[in-house]
N, C-alpha and C positions, 0 to 999 in steps of 0.2 A: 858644324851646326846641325847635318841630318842627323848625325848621332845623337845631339845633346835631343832634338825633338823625337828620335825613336826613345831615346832611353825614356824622355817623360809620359810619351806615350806608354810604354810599356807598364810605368809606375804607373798610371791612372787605371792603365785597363785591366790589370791584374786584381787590384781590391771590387773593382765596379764585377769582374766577371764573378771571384769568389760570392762579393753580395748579392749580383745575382743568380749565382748556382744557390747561396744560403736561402735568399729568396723563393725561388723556384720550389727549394725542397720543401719550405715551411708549407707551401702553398698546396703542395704535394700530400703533407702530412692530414693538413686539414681537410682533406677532398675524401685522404683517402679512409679517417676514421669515419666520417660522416655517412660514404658510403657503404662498411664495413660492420657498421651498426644499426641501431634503432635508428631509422630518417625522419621519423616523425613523434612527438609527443601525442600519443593520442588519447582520449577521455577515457576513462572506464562508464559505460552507459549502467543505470539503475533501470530495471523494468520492474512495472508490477505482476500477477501472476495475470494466467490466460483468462477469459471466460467464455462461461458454459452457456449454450442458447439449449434448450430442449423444451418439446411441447407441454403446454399448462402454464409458461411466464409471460407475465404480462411485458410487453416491449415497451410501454410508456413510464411503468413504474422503474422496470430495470434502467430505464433512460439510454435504450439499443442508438438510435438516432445520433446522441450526444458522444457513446462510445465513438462510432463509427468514425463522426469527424474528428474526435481527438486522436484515430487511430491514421488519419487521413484518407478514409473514403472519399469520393466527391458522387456527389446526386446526380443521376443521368438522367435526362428528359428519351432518352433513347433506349433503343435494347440494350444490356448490359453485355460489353464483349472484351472487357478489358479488365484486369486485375486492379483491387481498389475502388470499384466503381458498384453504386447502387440505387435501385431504380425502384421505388413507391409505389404502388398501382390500385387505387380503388375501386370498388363494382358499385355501378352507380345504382342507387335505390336501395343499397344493402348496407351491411357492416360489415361485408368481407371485405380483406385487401388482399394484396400480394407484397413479398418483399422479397426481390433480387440482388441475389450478394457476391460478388466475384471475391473470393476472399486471397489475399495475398498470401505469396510463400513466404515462410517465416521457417529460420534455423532456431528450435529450441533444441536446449543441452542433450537429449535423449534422441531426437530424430528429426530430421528435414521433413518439414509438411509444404506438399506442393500443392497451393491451391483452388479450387475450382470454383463452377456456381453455382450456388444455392438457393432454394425457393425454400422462403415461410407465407405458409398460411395462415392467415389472422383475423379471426372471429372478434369483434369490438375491439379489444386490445390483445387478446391473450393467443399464443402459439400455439395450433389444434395439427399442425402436421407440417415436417419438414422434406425436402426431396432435394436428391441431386440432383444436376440438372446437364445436359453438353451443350457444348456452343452450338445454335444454331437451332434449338431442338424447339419444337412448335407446338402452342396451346395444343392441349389434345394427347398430346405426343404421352406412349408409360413414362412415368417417372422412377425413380430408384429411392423407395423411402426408407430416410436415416432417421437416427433417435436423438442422433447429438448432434451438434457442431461446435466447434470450439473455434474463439475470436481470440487471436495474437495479443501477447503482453502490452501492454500500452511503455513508453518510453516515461517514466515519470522527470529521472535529471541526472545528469553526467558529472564526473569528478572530474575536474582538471584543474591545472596552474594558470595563472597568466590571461593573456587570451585566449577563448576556446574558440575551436577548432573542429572542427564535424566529419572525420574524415574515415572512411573503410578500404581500407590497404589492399586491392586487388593484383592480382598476377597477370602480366603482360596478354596471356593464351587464352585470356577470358575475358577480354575485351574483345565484343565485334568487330571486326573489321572492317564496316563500315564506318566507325568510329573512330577508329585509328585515322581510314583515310581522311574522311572529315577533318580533322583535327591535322595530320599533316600538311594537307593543303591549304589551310588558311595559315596556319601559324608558319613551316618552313618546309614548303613543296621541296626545295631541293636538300634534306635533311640524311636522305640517305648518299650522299655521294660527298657534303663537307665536311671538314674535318673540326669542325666547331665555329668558326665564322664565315660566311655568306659574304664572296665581294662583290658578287655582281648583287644582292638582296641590300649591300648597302650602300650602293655606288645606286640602283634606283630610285632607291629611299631618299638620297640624296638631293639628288634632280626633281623629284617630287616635293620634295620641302622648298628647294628652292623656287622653282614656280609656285607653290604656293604662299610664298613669304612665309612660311608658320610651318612647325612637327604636322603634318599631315599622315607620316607613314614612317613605319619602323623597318629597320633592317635586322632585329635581331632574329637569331635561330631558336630553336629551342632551347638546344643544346645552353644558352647564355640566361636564357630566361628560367632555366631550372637551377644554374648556379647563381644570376642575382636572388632568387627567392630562398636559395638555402642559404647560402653566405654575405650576402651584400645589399644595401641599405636600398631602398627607390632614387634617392640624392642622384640628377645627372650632375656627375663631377669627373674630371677628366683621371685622374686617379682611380676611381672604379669603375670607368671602362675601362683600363689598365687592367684592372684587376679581372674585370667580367672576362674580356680577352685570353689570358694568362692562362683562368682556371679551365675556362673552355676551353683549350687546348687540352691542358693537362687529364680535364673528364675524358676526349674525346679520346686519346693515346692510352689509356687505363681502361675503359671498359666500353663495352660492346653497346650498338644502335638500341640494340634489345634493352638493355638493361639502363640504358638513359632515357630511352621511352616510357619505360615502365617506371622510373621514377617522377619523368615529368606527370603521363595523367593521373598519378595518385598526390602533388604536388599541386595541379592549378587550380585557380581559385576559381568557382564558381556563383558568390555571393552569400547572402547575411539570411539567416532566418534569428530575426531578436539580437540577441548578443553573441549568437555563434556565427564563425565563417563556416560556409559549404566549400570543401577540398576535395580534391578526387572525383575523377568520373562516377563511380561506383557510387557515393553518397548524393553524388547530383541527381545520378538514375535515379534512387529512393526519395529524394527532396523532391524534384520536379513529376517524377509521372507515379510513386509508388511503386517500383517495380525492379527487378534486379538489371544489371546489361544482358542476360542472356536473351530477355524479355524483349528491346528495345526494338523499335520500326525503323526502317530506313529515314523517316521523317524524325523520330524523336534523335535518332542518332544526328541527324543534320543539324538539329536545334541546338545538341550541346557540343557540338564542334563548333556555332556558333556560323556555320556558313552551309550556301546550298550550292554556290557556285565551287566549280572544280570536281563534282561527282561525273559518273558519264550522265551522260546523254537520258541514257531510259531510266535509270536511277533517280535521278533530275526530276522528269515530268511523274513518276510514280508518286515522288516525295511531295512534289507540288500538291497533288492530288486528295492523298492521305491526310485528314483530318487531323491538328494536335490537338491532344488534352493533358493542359497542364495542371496539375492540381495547386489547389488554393494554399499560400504559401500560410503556414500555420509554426508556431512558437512554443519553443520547449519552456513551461512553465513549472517551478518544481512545486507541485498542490500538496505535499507531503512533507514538509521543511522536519517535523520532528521526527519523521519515520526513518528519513532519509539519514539521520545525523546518528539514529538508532542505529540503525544498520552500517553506516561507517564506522563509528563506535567497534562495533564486534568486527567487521573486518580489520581495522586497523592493528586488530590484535593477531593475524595474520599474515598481514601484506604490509610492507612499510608503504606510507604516504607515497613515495614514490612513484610506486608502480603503480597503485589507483590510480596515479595523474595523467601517466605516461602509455602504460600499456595497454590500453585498448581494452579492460578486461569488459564481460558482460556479466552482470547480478542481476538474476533472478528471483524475486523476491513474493512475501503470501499476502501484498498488499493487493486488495479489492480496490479497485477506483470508484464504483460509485457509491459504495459504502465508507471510501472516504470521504468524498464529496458530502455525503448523507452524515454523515457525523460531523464535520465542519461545518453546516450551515445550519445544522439541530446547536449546537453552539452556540455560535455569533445569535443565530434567536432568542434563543433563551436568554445570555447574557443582557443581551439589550431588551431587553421582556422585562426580565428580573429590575433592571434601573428602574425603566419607566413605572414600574407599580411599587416599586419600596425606594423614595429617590432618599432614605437615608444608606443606600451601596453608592451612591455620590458626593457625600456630605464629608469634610477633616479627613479629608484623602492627604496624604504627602505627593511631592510631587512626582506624577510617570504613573503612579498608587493606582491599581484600574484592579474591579473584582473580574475573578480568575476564575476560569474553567479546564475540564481537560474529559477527554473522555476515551476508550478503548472496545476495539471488540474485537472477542476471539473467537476460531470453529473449536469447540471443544472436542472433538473427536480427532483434529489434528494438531491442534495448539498452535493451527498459520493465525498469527494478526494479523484481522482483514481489514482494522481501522486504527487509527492513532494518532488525536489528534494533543500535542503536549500542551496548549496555552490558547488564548485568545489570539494573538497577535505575535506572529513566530518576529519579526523586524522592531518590534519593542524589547521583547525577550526571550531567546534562544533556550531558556532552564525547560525541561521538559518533566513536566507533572507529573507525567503517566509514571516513567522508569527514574524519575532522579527525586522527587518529594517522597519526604517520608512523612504520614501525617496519624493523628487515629484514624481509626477508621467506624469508632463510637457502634451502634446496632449491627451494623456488618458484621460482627466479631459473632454475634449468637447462636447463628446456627451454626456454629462449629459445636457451642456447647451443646445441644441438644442432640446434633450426630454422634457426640463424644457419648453422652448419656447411653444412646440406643446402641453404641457399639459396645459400649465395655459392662451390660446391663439389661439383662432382657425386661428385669420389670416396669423399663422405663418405656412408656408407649407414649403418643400422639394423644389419648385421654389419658392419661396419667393428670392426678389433681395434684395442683402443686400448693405450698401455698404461699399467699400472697400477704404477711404480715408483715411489717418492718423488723429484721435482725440485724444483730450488732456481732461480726465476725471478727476474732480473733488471730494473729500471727505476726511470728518471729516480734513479740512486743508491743504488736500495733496492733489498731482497731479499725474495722472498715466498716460502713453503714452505708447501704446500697439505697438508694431512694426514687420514685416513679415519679414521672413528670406531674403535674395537678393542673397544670394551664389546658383546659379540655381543645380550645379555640386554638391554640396555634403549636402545642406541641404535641409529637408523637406518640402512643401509648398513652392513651387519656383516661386510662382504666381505674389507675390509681385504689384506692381504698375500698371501692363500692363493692367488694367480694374478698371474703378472709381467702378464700381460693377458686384458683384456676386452672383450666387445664393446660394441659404445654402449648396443642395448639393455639387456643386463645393467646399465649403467654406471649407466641413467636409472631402471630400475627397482629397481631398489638403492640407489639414492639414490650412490653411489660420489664421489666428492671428486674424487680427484687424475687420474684420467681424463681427468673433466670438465672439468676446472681447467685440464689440458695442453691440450687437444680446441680451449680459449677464446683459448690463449693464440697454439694455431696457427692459427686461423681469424682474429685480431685485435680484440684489446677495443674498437675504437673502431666497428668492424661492429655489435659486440654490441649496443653502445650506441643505434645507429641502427633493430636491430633491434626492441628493446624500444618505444622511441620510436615506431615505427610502430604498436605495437599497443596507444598510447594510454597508456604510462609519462611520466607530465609531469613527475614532482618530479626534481629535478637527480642526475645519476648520471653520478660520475666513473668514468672511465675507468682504472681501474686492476684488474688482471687476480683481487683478490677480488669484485669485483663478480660475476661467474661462476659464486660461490658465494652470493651476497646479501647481498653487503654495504652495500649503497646503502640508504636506511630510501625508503616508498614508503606510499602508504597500501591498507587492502582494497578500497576499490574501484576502483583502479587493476588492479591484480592481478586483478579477478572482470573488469574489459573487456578487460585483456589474454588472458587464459584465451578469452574470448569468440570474440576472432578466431579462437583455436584451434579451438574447438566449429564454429564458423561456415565453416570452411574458407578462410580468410585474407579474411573480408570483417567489416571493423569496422564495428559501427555504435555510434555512441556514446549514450552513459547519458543515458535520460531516466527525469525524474520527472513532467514535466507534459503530457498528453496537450492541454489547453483551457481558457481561461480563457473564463467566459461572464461578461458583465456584465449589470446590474439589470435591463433589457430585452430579453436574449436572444438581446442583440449578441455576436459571436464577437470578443475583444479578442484571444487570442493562441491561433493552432493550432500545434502543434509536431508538424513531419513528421519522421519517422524520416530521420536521416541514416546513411546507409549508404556504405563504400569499397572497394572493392580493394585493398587493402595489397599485399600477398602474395600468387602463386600458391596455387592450395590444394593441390597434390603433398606437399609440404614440412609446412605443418600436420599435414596427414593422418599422415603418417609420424612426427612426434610424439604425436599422438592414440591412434595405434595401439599406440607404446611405453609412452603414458601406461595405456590397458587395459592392460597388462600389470602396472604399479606394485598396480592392484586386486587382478587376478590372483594374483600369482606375487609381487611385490615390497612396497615398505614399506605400500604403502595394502591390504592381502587382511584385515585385520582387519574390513573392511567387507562382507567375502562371511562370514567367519567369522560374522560380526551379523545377516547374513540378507538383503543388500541384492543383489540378483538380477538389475537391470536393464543393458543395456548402457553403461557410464560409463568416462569417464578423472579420473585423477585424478594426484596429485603431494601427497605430504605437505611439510612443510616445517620445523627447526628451526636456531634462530639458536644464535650463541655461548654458551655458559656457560647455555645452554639457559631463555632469555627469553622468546623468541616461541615459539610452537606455532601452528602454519599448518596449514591443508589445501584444496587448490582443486580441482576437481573440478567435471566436469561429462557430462549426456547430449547427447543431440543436440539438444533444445533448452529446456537448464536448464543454469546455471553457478551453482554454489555456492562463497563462499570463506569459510571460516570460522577465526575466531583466539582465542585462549587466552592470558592472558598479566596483569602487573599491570602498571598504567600505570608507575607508578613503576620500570621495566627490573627490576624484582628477578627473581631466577632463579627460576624454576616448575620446574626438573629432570624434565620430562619431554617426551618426543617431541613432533610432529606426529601422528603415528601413535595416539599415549598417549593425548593431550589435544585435540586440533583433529577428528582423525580419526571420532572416536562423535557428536560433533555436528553434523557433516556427513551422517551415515549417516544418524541418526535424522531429520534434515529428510529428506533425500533419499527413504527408503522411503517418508514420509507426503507426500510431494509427487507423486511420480510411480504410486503404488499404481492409482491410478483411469486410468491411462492405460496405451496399447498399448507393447509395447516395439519400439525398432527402431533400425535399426546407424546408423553413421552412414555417408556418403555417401563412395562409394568415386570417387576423380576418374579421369578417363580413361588418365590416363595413369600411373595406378597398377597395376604387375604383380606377382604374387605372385609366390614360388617356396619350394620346399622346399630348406632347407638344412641342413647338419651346424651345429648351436651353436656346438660346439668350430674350427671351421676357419671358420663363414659362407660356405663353398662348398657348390655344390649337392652334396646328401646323396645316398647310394645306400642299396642295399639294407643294406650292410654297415654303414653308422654305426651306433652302437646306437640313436640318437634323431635325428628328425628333426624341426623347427621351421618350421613357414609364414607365412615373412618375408614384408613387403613391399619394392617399390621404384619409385621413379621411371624408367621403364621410359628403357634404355637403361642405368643402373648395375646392374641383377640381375647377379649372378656368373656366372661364363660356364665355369668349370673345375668340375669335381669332385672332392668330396674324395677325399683319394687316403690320410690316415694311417691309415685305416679298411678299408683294400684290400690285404687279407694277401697278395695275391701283389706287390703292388708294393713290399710291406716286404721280402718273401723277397728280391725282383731285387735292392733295394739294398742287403741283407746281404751277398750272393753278389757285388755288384761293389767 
């Protein structure tokens, strides 16, 4: 009979022992890829680019205050002694203040800046002198004055899958030690001595629940708490502490105290900001006090161990002592839905989805925050402006049907988009205006024709008479008849008939048709076409002599790089959105250097430029001085057939703004450029450039002025009644003077 029960024994224990060695190894397997690779899915973070503080900006306009807290400064009623923190201070009876700035360290792709603190001096609003400052250093005390400062990328929104996750992957050796012990001691004091489960931590915990009737107190180690959060579910179920057990073991026999530490504090969870969880000491350091671990106090270090008890003694009462400051727990909001969807767009063509999700990259990028801010609420104004005063943009709407805006701005000297805003309302629709609409773009297309003129044609000047009859143009079979608006009261270019000719200025800054239209048709559409092209026009544009007027569809940001070369004096640089891509170790995987050209002389620009100031001035775009917008700027309104699109491009010397009006759906909106594109331009514009100096734009060498009669574009005399200070491409300035204006020269030709 012991036989027949050894031998059963033997059969059971033999399969149970195989499944569990087969067991064991799966268990093995799974530990050991996890810990052998990426531990973590982490976000790739989008940042916008840095900014610049230097003396002459105004801090209210730039909206310094509102950076600060979306960067997480927090306001000190105190001296400033800590990184992140800053401190206001006005002289009473005066308009001077002070502004103390501890400015945080920040890793950008080129170099670690370690930050210090900074005094601004500020006169009413504007910044009259900056200084370094050392901790500790007393009114009175030399200061060290600097010209610049520069304030860290702001975080705009992170890629990930799934749940996100907030987490910075630090190395064991760069954790304080204070930190460690903190966190040893409350979680598993005797951590270095077990071999993954605590009997005596759970044989207390025990006794402790039971006197308390109720879970009062846990026995786990670390070591179990770092494999339930990689592998195993919250569920207490007796099967996965089976399993918790098992694998701590298996961690504990496989790798070193060291290196399950160091996965545990880049693993625990620290709490929610919005929809993300806080992981890792190292993201808690940056969430709770702003500031890296090297940075941290024996007190903040106590805080995020979560306990004070278990330090010595004098540690203890030091940390009691020491004041915390936690900063105000603030939310990653993404204010940039179409910029952000741009810029993954172009990486994706790089990076598979994957690794955006997973690997922690950092993108750097040329987006301005409060010039997007400033362009998304010059928007949504206007939009709801625009209803309220024409409620037929409300009227046989289908339904979701909502009139559409979009607007963009470039630095034309670098081609960084500092705004970009694709649609009204990114959560109704995701289609982005700027880069994916292709629309005319109606009057915006002219001063290409007139550049094209002055480049391929020296006789063609800025007074050059054109004229203004109606003609009937012939090609490839067809017939084209160009025609000027006649509605004086609500359309653009109200000129229409009342002069057989005009000049080109007049022509440009009046928006004028058939002029222009002739002017294209004598300089040759297929010029046109090349010249557009040069200034970074890519979507296909036939050569037929409406093109002149805009007939071609093209998208806004074509148009805000074309304008660009303008602003820029014929040197294109083309559109970026990504300044740097850093990967998980702070490798530089892609830098993107500003590519800059020479297209074009810049004589020729400039002489468009010039006429385009005038459009603000005197012609279709002055509804923008009427608004209060001050600064030196050209611009160009723009309306399509049957009056669909509403356009306005515009730019200073170095700001290009294009802004458009319109429903997707082509339906007629019935109102100008001017009407409708034109207030949303202005309103970015004033709040963009407010905080900076004004200044002309760059006169090229071989630009000569002269004073001329309007009526004739020869040089003027005493006798015109008005005289105009034209430019020219020196060598075409007019060389006669006018003479209709010279009553003895009228007397001689009566008398002969």
């Amino acid at each position: 009979m012991y036989n027949r029960l050894f031998k059963i024994f033997i059969f059971l224990t033999i399969p149970l022992t195989i499944g569990f060695v087969i067991y064991i190894s799966t268990l093995t397997v799974i530990i050991t890829k996890k810990f052998s690779g990426p531990k973590w899915d982490i976000p790739s973070k989008v940042y916008s680019d840095s900014f610049q503080l230097y003396p002459g900006m105004d801090i209210f306009a730039l909206q310094l205050k509102e950076r600060l807290e979306r960067l997480g400064y927090q306001s000190s009623s105190e001296v400033v002694h800590h990184p992140g923190e800053y401190q206001v201070q006005h002289e009473n009876g005066s308009n001077q203040m002070t502004w103390t700035i501890y400015l945080n360290d920040f890793s950008y792709p080129l170099k670690n800046f370690s930050g210090f603190l900074v005094q601004l001096d500020i006169t009413d609003t504007t910044i009259t002198h900056i200084s370094k400052l050392s901790l500790g250093q007393k009114k009175g005390d030399p200061q060290e004055e600097i010209f610049l400062v520069e304030l860290e990328p702001e975080l705009i929104t992170e890629f990930f899958e799934g749940s996100r996750e907030d987490r910075q992957v630090v190395k064991l050796q760069d954790v304080p030690s204070n930190l460690l012990n903190a966190i040893i001691s409350v979680e598993d004091a005797r951590f270095l001595e077990h071999a993954g489960l605590d009997p005596r931590a759970i044989f207390r915990a025990f006794l402790a629940n039971l006197k308390a009737g109720t879970v009062v107190q846990g026995g786990s180690t670390i070591t179990q708490q770092l494999v339930k959060n990689f592998f195993l579910t919250q569920k207490r179920t007796l099967l996965r502490k089976l399993n918790e057990a098992l694998m701590s073991f298996i961690v504990e026999s496989r790798y070193s105290k060291d290196e399950i530490l160091e996965a545990y504090v880049n693993e625990v969870y620290f709490g929610q900001r919005g929809s993300a969880g806080i992981y890792g000491i190292s993201e808690a350091s940056r969430f709770y006090f702003s500031k890296p671990l090297s940075k941290l106090t024996l007190a903040e270090c106590a805080l995020l161990g979560g306990i004070i008890r278990g330090i010595l003694a004098g540690e203890y009462e030091g940390a009691l002592q020491e004041p915390l400051r936690v900063k105000k727990i603030s939310t990653i909001s993404n204010s940039a839905p179409y910029f952000v969807d741009f810029v993954r767009a172009e990486l994706l063509e790089k990076y598979p989805s994957k690794v955006l999700t997973t690997q922690g990259l950092k993108i750097f990028t040329t987006l301005d925050m409060s010039l997007q801010f400033f362009a998304d609420q010059a928007l949504q104004t206007t939009l709801k402006q625009l209803e309220l005063q024409w409620a037929n943009l409300k009227e046989d709407l289908a339904p979701g049907e909502r009139l559409q805006g979009a607007f963009i701005a470039l630095h034309p000297q670098t081609g960084f988009i500092r705004a970009l805003v694709g649609g009204r309302d990114y959560n109704e629709s995701q289609f982005n205006r700027i880069t994916q609409a292709r629309r005319q773009p109606g009057s915006l297309f002219k001063p290409f024709v007139y550049l094209t003129a002055f480049l391929e044609d020296k006789k063609y000047t800025l007074a050059t008479r054109l004229s203004n009859e109606p003609f009937t143009f012939t090609y490839d079979r067809q017939t084209w008849e160009p025609l000027n608006y006649e509605d004086k009261e609500k359309k653009e270019g109200s000129l229409t008939q009342e002069k057989k000719e005009v000049s080109a200025r007049e022509a440009l800054e009046k928006s004028i048709n058939i002029p222009t239209a002739r002017l294209a048709t004598e300089v040759g559409i297929k010029k046109l076409v090349k010249t557009a092209q040069k200034l970074g026009i890519q979507s296909p544009l036939p050569a037929v002599p409406s093109l002149s007027l805009g007939s071609a569809e093209v998208t806004p940001l074509e148009i805000a790089s074309a304008y660009s070369v303008l602003a820029n004096g014929g040197i294109r640089a083309l559109p970026i959105s990504i300044k740097h891509v850093v990967g998980p170790n702070g490798e530089i995987l892609e830098g993107k250097s500003i590519e800059i050209q020479k297209v074009i002389s810049p004589e020729a620009p400039f002489l468009v430029t010039y006429a385009l100031e005038g459009v603000l001035d005197r012609g279709t775009g002055r509804g923008a001085r009427l608004f209060g917008f001050g600064q030196t700027a050209a611009g160009k309104t723009g309306t399509t057939n049957e009056y669909v699109d509403s356009w306005f491009a515009g730019y200073t010397p170095d700001l290009v703004g294009v802004s458009w009006v319109g429903f997707d759906k082509e339906k007629k909106v019935g109102l100008t450029g001017a009407q409708a594109a034109l207030p949303l331009w202005t309103r970015f514009m004033m709040k963009a450039t407010q905080s900076k100096p004004e200044v002309d734009f760059l006169i090229p060498e071989n630009i000569v002025f002269q004073n001329i009669d309007p009526e004739t574009g020869e040089l003027s005399t005493s006798k015109c009644p008005s005289s105009f200070k034209e430019a020219f491409i020196k060598g075409t300035e007019p060389k006669t003077t006018c003479e209709i204006h010279n009553p003895k020269k009228k007397k001689k030709e009566k008398t002969n």
